[in-house]
LUMTIKOL-51880 format. One record per residue (C-alpha): x, y, z. Coordinates in steps of 0.5 Angstrom, whole numbers, padded with zeros to 4 digits, always signed. Example, Ala and Ser with C-alpha at 12.3 -4.5 7.8 and 13.67 -1.06 7.14 Angstrom:
# LUMTIKOL-51880
+0025-0009+0016+0027-0002+0014
//
This chain:
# LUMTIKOL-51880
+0005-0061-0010+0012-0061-0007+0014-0058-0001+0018-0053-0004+0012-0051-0008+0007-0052-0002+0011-0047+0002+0011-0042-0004+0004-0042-0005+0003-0041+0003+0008-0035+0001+0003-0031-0004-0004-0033-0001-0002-0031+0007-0001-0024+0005-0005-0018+0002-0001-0014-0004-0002-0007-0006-0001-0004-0012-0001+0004-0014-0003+0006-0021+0001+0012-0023-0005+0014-0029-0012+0015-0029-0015+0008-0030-0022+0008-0035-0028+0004-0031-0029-0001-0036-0021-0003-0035-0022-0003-0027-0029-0007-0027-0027-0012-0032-0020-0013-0028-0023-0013-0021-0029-0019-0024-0022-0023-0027-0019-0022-0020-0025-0023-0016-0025-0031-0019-0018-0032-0018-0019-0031-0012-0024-0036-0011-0022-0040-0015-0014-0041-0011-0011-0038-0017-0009-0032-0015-0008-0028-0007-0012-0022-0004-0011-0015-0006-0012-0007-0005-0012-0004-0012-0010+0004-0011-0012+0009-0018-0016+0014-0020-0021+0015-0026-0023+0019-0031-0030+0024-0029-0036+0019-0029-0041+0017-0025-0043+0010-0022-0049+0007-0020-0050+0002-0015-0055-0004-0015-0060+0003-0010-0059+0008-0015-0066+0012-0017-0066+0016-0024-0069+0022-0021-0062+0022-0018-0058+0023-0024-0057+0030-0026-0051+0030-0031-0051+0037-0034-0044+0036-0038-0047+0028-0040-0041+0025-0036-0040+0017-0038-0045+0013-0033-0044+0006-0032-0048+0001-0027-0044-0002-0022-0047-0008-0019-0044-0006-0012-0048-0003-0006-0051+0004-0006-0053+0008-0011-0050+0015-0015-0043+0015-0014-0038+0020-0017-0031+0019-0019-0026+0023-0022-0017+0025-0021-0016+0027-0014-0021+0022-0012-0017+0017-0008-0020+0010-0010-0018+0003-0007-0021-0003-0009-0021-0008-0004-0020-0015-0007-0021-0021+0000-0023-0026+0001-0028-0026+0006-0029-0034+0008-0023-0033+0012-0022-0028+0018-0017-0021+0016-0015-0020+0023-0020-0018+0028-0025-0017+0021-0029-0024+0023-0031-0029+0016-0037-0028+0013-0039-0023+0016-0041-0017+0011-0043-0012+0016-0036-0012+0021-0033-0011+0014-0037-0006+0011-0036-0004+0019-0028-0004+0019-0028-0001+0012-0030+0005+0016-0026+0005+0021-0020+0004+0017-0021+0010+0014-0023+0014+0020-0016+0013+0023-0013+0014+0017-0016+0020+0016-0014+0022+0024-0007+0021+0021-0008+0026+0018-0012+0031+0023-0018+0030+0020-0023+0028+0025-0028+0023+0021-0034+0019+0023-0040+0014+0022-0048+0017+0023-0053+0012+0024-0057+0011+0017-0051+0013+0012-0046+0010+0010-0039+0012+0008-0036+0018+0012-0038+0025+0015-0034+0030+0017-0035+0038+0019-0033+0042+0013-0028+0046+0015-0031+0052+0011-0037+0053+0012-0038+0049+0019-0044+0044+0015-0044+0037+0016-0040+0034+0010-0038+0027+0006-0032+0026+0005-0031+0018+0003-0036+0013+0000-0036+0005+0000-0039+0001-0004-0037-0007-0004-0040-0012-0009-0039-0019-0007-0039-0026-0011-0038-0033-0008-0035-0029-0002-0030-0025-0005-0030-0018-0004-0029-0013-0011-0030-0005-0010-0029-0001-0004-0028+0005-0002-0026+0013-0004-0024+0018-0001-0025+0025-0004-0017+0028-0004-0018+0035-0008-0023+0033-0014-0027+0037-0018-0033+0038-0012-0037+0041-0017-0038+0034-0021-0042+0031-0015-0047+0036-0017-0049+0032-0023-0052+0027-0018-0055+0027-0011-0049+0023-0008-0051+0018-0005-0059+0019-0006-0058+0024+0001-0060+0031-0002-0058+0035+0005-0051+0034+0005-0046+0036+0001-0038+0033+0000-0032+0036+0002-0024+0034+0001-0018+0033+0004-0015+0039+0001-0020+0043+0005-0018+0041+0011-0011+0042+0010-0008+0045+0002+0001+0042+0004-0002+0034+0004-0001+0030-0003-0004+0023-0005+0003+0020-0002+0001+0022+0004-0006+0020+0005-0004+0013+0002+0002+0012+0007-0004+0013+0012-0009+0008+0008-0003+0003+0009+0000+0004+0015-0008+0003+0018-0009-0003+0014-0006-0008+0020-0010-0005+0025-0017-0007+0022-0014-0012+0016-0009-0016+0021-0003-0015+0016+0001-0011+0012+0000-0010+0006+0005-0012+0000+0007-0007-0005+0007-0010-0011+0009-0009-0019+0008-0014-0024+0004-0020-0025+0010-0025-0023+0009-0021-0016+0002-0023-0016-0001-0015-0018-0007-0014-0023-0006-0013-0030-0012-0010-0034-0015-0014-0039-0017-0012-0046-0025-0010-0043-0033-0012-0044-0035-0004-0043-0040-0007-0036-0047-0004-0037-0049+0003-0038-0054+0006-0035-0055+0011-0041-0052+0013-0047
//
């Protein structure tokens, strides 16, 4: 390897890039562009990356998720996500980042190989994100994701899943933020397998916020958790994702 491309290779792997899909992704595309992506990274051949889009109405489960817990009263598309957790919901509105790092190195004051820090700094990251908008989120002991006081009926509510997956290192899945879906798909499941809460969304909080500005927080956040700003990103030769011609993941039920 010459200098010149020792010193281009250096350039892709030490930054994060970001990419925004304008239409909604089907969940077979993703999943099978995050698992192509993920062996990438690992195998050297392509950098780090946080993949913004928003699916079609389905539901997800994770490798803790119970059928009692599938509802499904329209017969929504259900896939078996092999990420943590249990029944996840996704649908338009819903903000999905799908964060692709390497987890051998350290991001920031994210320390390697360490995936409760990680899951951790994922929740930070959306709680600050979250106060730029005056929205106060926090964690609660026993639950992943983030809760807020809903700003209707007063009750303790979701507002943001996380779900990670990681193979050989190499984080794929992530996060999703309920921006203005359709809050009554999540009752086609109990969210989560936790019965006593319900869900909310940003535009509860406040109806004059759009995507863009819940995904200028996101980025603008990123480097307080993560240790760089991310890199936005528009073609393959710029390092981004291109969806494959996908195997459908298992389906939970036909």
């Amino acid at each position: 390897m010459t200098d010149e491309q020792a010193i281009a290779e250096k350039a892709i792997f030490d930054k994060i890039s970001w990419k925004r899909e304008k239409e909604l992704i089907p969940y077979e595309l993703a999943f099978e562009a995050m698992q192509q992506r993920a062996a990438a990274i690992r195998a050297g051949e392509a950098g780090e990356i946080l993949w913004f889009l928003e699916h079609p109405r389905l539901y997800t489960a994770g490798t803790s998720a119970k059928p009692a817990d599938l509802i499904n009263p329209e017969g929504l598309p259900t896939y078996d996500a092999g990420r943590g957790g249990q029944w996840t919901y996704h649908g338009p509105g819903q903000r999905i980042v799908y964060v692709m790092l390497d987890l051998q190195r350290d991001h920031g004051p994210t320390p390697a190989r360490d995936l409760r820090a990680f899951v951790q700094s994922l929740e930070r990251w959306v709680i600050t994100s979250l106060a730029r908008l005056g929205i106060k989120g926090r964690t609660e002991c026993g639950r992943i994701g983030v809760w807020v006081d809903d700003p209707l009926s007063g009750l303790e509510t979701k507002i943001a899943a996380i779900g990670i997956r990681v193979s050989r290192w190499v984080s794929w899945h992530g996060i999703s933020i309920n921006f203005d879906p359709l809050l009554s798909d999540f009752d086609g499941i109990i969210p989560c397998g936790i019965r006593e809460y319900g869900v909310t969304s940003v535009k509860r909080f406040n109806p004059g916020l759009t995507m863009e500005d819940l995904d200028e927080a996101l980025l603008a956040t990123w480097p307080q958790f993560f240790g760089v700003t991310p890199v936005s990103v528009t073609s393959e030769s710029d390092n981004t994702i291109l969806l494959p011609r996908a195997s459908t993941p298992s389906s939970v039920e036909s």
